[in-house]
VOGU-3710 file (C-alpha; in Angstrom, 3 decimals, decimal comma):
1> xxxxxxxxxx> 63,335/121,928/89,076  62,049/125,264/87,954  61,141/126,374/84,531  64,207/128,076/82,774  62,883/131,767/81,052  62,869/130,091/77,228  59,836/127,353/78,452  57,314/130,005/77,219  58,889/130,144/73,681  59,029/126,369/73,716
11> xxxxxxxxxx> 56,936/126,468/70,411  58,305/128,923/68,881  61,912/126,982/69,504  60,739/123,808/68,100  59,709/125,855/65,094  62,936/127,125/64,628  64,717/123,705/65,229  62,415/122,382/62,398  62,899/124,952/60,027  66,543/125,161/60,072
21> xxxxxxxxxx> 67,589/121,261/61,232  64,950/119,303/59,114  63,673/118,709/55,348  62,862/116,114/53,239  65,327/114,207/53,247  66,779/114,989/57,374  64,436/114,171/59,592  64,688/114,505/63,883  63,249/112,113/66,009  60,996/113,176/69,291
31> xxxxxxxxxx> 64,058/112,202/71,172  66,867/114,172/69,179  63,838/117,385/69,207  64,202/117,162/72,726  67,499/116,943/72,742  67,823/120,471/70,799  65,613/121,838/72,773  67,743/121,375/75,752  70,414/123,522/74,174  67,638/126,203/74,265
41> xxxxxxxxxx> 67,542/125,261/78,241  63,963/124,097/77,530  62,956/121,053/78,720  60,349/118,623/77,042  59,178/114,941/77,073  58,270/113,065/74,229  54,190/113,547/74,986  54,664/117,220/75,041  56,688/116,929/72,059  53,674/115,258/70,171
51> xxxxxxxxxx> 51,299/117,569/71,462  53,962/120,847/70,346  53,541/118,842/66,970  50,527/118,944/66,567  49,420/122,878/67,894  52,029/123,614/65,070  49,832/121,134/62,540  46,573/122,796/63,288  48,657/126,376/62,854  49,110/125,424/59,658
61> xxxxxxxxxx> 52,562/124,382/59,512  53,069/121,021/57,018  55,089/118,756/59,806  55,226/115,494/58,522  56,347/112,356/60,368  58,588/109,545/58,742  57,904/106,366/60,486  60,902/104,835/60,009  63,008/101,882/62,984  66,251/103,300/60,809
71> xxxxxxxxxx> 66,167/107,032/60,635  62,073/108,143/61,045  61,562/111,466/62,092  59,775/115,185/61,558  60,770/117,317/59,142  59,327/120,688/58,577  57,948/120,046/54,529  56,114/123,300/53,864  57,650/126,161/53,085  57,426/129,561/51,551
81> xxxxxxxxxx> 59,920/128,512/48,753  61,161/125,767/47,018  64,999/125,023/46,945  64,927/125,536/43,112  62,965/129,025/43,663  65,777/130,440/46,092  68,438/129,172/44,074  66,675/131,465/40,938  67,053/134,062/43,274  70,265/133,743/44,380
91> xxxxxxxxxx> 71,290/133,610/40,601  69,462/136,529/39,921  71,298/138,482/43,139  74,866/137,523/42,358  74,395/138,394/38,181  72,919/141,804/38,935  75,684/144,240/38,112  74,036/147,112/40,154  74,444/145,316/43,546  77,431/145,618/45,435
101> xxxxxxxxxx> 79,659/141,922/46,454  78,568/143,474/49,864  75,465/143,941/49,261  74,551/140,977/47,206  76,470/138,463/49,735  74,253/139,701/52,405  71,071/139,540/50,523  71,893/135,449/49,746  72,780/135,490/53,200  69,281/136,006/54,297
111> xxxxxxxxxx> 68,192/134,286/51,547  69,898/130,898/52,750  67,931/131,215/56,412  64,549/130,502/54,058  66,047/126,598/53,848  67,311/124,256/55,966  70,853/124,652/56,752  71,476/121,085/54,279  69,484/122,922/51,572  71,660/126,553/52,487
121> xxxxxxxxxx> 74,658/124,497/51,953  73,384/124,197/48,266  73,264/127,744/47,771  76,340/128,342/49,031  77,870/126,224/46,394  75,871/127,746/43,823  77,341/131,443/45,143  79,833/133,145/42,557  80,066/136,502/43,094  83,762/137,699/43,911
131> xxxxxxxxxx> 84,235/137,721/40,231  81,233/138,913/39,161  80,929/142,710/37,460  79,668/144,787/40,231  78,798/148,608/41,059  80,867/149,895/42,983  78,390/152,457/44,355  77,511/151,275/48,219  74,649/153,482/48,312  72,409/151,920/45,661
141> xxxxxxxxxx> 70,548/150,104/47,971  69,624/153,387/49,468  69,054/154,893/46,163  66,143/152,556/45,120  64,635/152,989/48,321  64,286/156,815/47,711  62,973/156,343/44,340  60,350/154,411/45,481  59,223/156,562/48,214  59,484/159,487/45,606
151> xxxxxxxxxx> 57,620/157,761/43,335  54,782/156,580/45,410  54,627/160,187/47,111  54,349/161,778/43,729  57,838/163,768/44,285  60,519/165,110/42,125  64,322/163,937/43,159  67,954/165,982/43,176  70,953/163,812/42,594  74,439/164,406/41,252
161> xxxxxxxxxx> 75,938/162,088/38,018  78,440/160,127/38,363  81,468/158,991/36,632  84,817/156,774/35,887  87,887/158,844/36,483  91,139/157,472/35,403  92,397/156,590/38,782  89,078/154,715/38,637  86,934/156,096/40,963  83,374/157,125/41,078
171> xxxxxxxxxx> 83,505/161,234/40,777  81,021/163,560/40,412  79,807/164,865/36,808  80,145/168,803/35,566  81,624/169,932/38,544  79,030/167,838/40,949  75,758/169,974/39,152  72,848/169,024/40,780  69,885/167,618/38,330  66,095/167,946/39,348
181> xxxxxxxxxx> 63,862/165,498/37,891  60,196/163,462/38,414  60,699/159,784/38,591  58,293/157,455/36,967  59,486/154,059/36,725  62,578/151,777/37,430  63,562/149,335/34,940  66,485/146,473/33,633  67,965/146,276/30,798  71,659/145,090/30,072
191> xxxxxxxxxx> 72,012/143,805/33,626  72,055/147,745/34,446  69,293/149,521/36,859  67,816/152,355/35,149  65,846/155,545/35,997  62,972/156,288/33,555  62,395/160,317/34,603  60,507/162,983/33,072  63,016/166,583/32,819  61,247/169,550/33,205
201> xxxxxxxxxx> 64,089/171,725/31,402  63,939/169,771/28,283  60,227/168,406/28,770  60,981/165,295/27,796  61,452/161,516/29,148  64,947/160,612/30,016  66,502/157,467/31,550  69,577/157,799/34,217  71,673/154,440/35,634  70,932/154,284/39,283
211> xxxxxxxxxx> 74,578/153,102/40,249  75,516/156,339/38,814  73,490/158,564/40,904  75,123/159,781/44,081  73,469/162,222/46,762  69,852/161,824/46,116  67,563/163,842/48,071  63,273/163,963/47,924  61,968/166,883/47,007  59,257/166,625/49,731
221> xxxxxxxxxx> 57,904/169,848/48,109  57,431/169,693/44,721  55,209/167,208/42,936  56,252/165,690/40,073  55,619/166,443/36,781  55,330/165,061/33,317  51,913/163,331/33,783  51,334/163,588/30,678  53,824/162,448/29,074  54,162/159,173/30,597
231> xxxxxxxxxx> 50,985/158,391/30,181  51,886/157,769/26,720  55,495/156,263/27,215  56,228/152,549/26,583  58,630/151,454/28,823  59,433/148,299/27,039  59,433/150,157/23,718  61,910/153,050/25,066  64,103/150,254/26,191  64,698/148,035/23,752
241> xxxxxxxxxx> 65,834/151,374/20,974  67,606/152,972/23,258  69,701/150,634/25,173  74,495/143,254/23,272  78,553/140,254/23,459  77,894/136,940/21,183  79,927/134,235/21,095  83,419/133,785/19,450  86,942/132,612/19,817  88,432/134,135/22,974
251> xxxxxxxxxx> 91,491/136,602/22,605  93,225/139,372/24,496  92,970/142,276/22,731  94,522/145,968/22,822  92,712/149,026/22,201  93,944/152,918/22,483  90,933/155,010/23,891  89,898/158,192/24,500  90,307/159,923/27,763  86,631/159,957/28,527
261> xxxxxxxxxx> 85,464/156,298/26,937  87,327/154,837/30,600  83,629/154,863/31,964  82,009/152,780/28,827  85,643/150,614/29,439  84,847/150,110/33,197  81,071/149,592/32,524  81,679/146,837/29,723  85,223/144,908/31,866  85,016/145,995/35,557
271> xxxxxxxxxx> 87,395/147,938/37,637  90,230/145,368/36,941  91,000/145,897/33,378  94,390/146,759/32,634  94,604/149,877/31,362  98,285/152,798/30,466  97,810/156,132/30,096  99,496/156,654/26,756  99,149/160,804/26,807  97,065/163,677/27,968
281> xxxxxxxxxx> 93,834/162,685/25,958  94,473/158,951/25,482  95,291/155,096/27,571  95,379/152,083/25,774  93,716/148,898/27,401  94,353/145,180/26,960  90,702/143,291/27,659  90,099/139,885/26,340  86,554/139,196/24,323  84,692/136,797/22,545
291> xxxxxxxxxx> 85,708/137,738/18,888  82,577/138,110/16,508  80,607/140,528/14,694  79,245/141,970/17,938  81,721/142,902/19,114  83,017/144,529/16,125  80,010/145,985/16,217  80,080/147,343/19,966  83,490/149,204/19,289  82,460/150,840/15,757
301> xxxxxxxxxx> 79,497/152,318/17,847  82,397/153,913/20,335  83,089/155,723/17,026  86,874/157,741/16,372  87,385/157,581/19,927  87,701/153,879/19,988  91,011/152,146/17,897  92,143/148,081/17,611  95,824/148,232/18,203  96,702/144,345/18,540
311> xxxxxxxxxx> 96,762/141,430/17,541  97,652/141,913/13,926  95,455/139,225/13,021  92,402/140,578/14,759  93,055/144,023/13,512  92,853/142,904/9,947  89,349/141,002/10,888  88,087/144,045/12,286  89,515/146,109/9,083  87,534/143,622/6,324
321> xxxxxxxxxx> 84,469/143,935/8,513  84,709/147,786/7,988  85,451/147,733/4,403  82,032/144,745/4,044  80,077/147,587/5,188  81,590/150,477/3,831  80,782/148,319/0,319  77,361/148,228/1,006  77,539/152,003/0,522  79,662/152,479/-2,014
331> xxxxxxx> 78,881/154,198/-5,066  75,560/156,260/-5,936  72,074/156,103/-4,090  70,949/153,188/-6,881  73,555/151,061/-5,121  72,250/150,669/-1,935  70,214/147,840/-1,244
//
């Protein structure tokens, strides 16, 4: 019987079998390996079998036989990551607001092909990201990519901002304006993607959100600059001033907004808040939060544009936590603490 076209990757095969079929607690016997291996249209007998073992052993790879009358077997123990390891990254993945669903489902797709398809099965339990706050920006992926190669090329970028529209899409910013600027670093903060860039106009360090950027193109021809600069920038530092919700009793509240606070709105809920356009400059929004000081605190920092329209008994909590810190400056300078 001639040899079928896969008897050369017969190794490589088993390997695969191995990796995918077998771990520490599934094991496949010379027998049922030989058996797979026929679905390859590879055939093997149990001495070649051992001796395929053991070229993989002295490779490198940790095969380990179970002697066992019951269930004995190889299973393929070493690999490049433990289960709990690619389940930390799979967390990390589907909690990253600045990948896609698309993007991060195919990401702990490839992810899962590092275990065995028992230990895969695992992750896919632990996988929760249809409801997860997401960009919505496809190209982000893309993005990054350019900012490295920028980066490491010493080379300015071009992008256009973007932003929340009411019909909630992503639309340019100031009538698609391009900005120039030289990248430096990329950091996280707030489960957002940020751009830490030196502008030339203003000579001065400035940070951009990546899923915001649309349209980036290298500036193959200008270096970047801003040196300078950086050299004395603390990225940690800069983060932590310039970019928090605690918990609390849950409610559904109603706010009336400004026209232009529907990005910080989208940024803060996700596309599926409910939100009514109430006139030409305002829409009211019903989200539901974790009542507490925080987040008192997040919508006094959205300032005038920002008002607590319902539930009565909310809006009266929010109104005594005003007037607590409105005390704490009343009356002359000798007052304040």
């Amino acid at each position: 019987m001639p040899k079928s076209t896969n008897q050369k990757l017969k190794l490589l095969y088993l390997l695969k079998i191995l990796s995918e079929q077998t771990d520490d607690k599934h094991y496949l016997s010379a027998g049922e390996l030989i058996e797979e291996l026929a679905g390859y249209e590879i055939r093997a007998e149990r001495k070649s079998i051992y001796d395929d073992v053991s070229q993989l052993i002295d490779f490198g790879y940790d095969i380990v036989l179970v002697k066992s009358r019951a269930n004995g077997g190889y299973y393929l123990a070493g690999r490049d990551f433990e289960l709990a390891e690619l389940k930390l990254l799979v967390e990390v993945i589907q909690s990253s607001r600045f990948l896609t669903q698309k993007k991060s489902k195919e990401l702990i797709g490839k992810i899962e092909k590092l275990a065995s398809k028992w230990d895969a099965k695992q992750l896919q339990r632990q996988v929760y990201v249809a409801n997860r706050i997401k960009t919505a920006n496809e190209s982000i992926y893309y993005i990054v990519d350019d900012i490295h190669k920028a980066i490491q090329n010493n080379e300015q970028i071009s992008f256009q901002y973007l932003e929340w529209n009411l019909e909630k899409q992503l639309v340019t910013r100031k009538g698609g304006k391009r900005y120039q600027i030289s990248p430096w670093a990329l950091t996280c903060k707030d489960e957002n993607y940020y751009l830490i860039a030196h502008d030339a106009l203003e000579d001065k360090i400035k940070h951009f959100r990546v899923d915001k950027m649309g349209g980036i193109r290298i500036m193959t021809d200008v270096k970047r600059e801003g040196s300078a600069l950086f050299e004395q920038f603390d990225i940690a530092d800069y983060a932590n001033k310039t970019f928090s919700m605690f918990g609390g009793q849950e409610e559904t509240v109603t706010l009336l907004l400004e026209n232009h606070l529907i990005g910080v709105m989208m940024d803060r809920f996700g596309r599926d808040i409910s939100i009514r356009k109430r006139d030409e400059e305002h829409f009211s929004a019903r989200v539901t939060v974790a009542v507490s000081g925080q987040f008192f605190g997040w919508l006094t920092g959205l300032g005038q544009g920002a008002c607590l329209t319902a539930p009565a008994g909310i809006v009266e909590q929010y109104r005594e936590y005003l007037r607590k810190i409105a005390d704490n400056y009343a009356g002359t300078q000798d007052n304040v603490r």
